[in-house]
N, C-alpha and C positions, 0 to 999 in steps of 0.2 A: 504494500500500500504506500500509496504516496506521502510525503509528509506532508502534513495543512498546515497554514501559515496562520492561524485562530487558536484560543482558546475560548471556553467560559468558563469566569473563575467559578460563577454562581453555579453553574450548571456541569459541574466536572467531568462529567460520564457523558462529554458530546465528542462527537468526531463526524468527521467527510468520509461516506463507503468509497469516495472515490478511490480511483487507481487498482481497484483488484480487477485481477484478469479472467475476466468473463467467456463465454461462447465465443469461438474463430480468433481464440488470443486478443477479442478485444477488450481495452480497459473501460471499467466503470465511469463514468464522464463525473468529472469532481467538479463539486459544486451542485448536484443534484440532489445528493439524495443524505440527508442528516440527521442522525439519531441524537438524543437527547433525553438529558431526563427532565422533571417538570423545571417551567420557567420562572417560577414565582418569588426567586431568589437572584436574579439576573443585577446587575450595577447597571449603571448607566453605561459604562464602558461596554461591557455586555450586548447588552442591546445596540450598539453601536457596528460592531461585531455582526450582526444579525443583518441590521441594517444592510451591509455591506455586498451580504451573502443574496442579498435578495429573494427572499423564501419568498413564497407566489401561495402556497399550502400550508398551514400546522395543522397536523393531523396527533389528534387526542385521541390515546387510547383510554383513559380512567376514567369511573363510574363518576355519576353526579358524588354519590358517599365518599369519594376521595378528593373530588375538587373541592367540595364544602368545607374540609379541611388544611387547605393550603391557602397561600396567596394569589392572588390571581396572575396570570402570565402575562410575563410583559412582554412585548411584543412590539416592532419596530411599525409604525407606518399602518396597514391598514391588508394584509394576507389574511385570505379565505383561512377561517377556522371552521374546523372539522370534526366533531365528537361521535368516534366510537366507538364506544367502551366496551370495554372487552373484562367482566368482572365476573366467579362462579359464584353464586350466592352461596354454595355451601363451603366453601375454599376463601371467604372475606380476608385473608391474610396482608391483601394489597390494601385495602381500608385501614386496616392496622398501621402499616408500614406508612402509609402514609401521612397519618397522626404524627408517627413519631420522627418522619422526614420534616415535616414542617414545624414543629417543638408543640405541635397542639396539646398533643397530650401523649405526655412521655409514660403517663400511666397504661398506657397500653401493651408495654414490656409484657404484663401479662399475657396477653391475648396471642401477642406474637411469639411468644417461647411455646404454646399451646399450640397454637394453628401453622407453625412455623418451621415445623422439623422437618430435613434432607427429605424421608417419606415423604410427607405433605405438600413439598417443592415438587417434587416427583413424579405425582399424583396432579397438579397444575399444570404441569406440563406433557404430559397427556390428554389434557383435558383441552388444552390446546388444542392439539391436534382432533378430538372429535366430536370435544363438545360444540354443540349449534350456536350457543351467542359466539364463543369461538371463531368457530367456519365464519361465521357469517361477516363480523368482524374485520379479518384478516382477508376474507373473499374483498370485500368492499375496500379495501387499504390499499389490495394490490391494483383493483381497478382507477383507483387515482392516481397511483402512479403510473399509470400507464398511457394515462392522459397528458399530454406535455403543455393543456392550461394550467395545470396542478403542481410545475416544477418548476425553480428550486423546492421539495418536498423536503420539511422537516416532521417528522415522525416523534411522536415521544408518550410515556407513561411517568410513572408518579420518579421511580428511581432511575428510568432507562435500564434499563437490563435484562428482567422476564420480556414481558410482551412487546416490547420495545426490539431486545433482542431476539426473540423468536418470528418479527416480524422481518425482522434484516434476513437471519434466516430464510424464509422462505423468498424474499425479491431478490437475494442475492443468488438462490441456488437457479430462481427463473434465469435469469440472466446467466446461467452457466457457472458459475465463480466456483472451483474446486473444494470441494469441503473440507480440506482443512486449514484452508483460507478463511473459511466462514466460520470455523472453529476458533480458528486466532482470534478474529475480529469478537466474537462471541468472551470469549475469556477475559479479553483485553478491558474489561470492565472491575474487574478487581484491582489492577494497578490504579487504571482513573481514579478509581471511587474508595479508594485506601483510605484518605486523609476524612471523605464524610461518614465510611464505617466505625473507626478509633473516635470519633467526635459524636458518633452517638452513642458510641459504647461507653464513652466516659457521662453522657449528661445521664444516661442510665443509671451507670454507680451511685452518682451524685442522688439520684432518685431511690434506687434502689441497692442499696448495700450488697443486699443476697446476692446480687447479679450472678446466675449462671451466661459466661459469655456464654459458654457453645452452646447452648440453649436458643441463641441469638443468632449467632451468626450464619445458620442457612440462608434462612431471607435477605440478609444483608450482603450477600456473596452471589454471586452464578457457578456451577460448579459443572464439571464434564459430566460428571453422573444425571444433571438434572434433565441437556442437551442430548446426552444419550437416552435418556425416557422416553422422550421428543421422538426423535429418532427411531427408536425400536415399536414404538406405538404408529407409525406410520407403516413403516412396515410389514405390524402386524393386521392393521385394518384394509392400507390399500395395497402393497406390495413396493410399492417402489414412491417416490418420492413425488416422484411425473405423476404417480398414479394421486397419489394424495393433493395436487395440485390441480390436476383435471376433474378428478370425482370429489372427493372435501371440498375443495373449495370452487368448485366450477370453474378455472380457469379452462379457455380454448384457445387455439392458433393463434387465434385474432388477438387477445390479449399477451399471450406470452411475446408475439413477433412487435406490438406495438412497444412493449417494456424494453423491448432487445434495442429496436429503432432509434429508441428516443433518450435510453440509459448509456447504450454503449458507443464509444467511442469510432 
């Protein structure tokens, strides 16, 4: 991947898919397509940053129940906002996390050591792959990007990393990009997001003495075990990944040739 010349300090866990090498050896067109986690924490500098990038789309994966929770997104200038949420009522652990990403309410340490274990992660991401608000979700996500009124596309959920990153996942593997390119890119979330996991883990202590970290830090991490859950539940439902992409999520010709068009270089 290419290096970007960006950061967000507010939003750490962002980056350009650009420059990975897609279908016929072509690169990701940089500047299109950018993952992030919520923007409610942005500087002015930040947004400035945004500004620059010329987003055309934000596309919001999180429920009403997690943006109620946060600050609202700042946002440069005047880009089509897009909500949708991609949340399992029985799996609320991103509601949690969210509380506790935005300092709402750090009491929620509970909830997420509870709803919150590697299992649990696990099981989400599965759910991914065949749960219907899911499909339906991630179907609709990939049809905006495929539209080039909808691009520069920035993409995000509350941390950036599950649905966020599960959605890079599937436009990246459309696009061709080698999976263990899309595995880097996927992982590459726990270096970004280092300094906001030790910073919630410490206002936790402060709150909570007992703190079990590891108790904590599934949710707060992305792990290869959770990607391979992903993974192996497609497999197990549709066979192949194409298949998952054509049948889950109804993508056709038309759509996959128009992503390729208009993403790759």
């Amino acid at each position: 991947m290419a290096e970007q010349g960006w950061t967000l300090v507010g939003a750490p866990n962002s980056r350009d898919l650009g420059g990975l090498v897609g279908a016929g050896g072509r690169r990701v067109r940089t500047g299109m397509l950018v993952r992030t986690g919520a923007l409610g924490r942005l500087g002015d500098d930040d947004v400035a940053v945004l500004g620059k990038l010329g987003v055309a789309c934000v596309l919001d994966l999180r429920d009403v129940s997690e943006i109620s929770v946060g600050a609202p997104d700042r946002l440069p200038g005047d880009p089509r906002v897009v909500h949708l949420p991609v949340l399992d009522a029985e799996h609320p652990v991103f509601t949690y996390l969210s509380a506790v990403l935005s300092g709402h309410d750090l009491g929620a340490y509970a909830a997420l050591a509870a709803e919150g274990t590697s299992g649990a992660m696990a099981d989400i991401y599965r759910w991914f792959v065949t749960g219907a608000g899911a499909r339906d979700g991630f179907a609709r996500a990939v049809r905006l990007a495929a539209d080039p009124a909808h691009l520069p596309l920035l993409f995000h959920c509350s941390a950036g990393k599950d649905r966020t990153g599960w959605l890079a996942v599937i436009l990246l593997t459309a696009l061709g990009v080698d999976e263990a390119a899309i595995r880097a890119d996927y992982l590459r979330s726990n270096d970004l997001s280092a300094g906001t996991q030790e910073a919630i883990l410490r206002a936790m202590r402060r709150r909570h003495a007992e703190l079990d970290v590891d108790a904590v830090r599934p949710v707060l991490e992305v792990r290869a075990e959770y990607l391979d859950a992903a993974y192996a539940e497609v497999e197990r439902v549709y066979g192949s990944f194409d298949g998952y992409l054509r049948v889950g999520l109804g993508l056709d010709d038309r759509i996959i040739t128009a992503l390729r068009a208009h993403l790759l270089e």
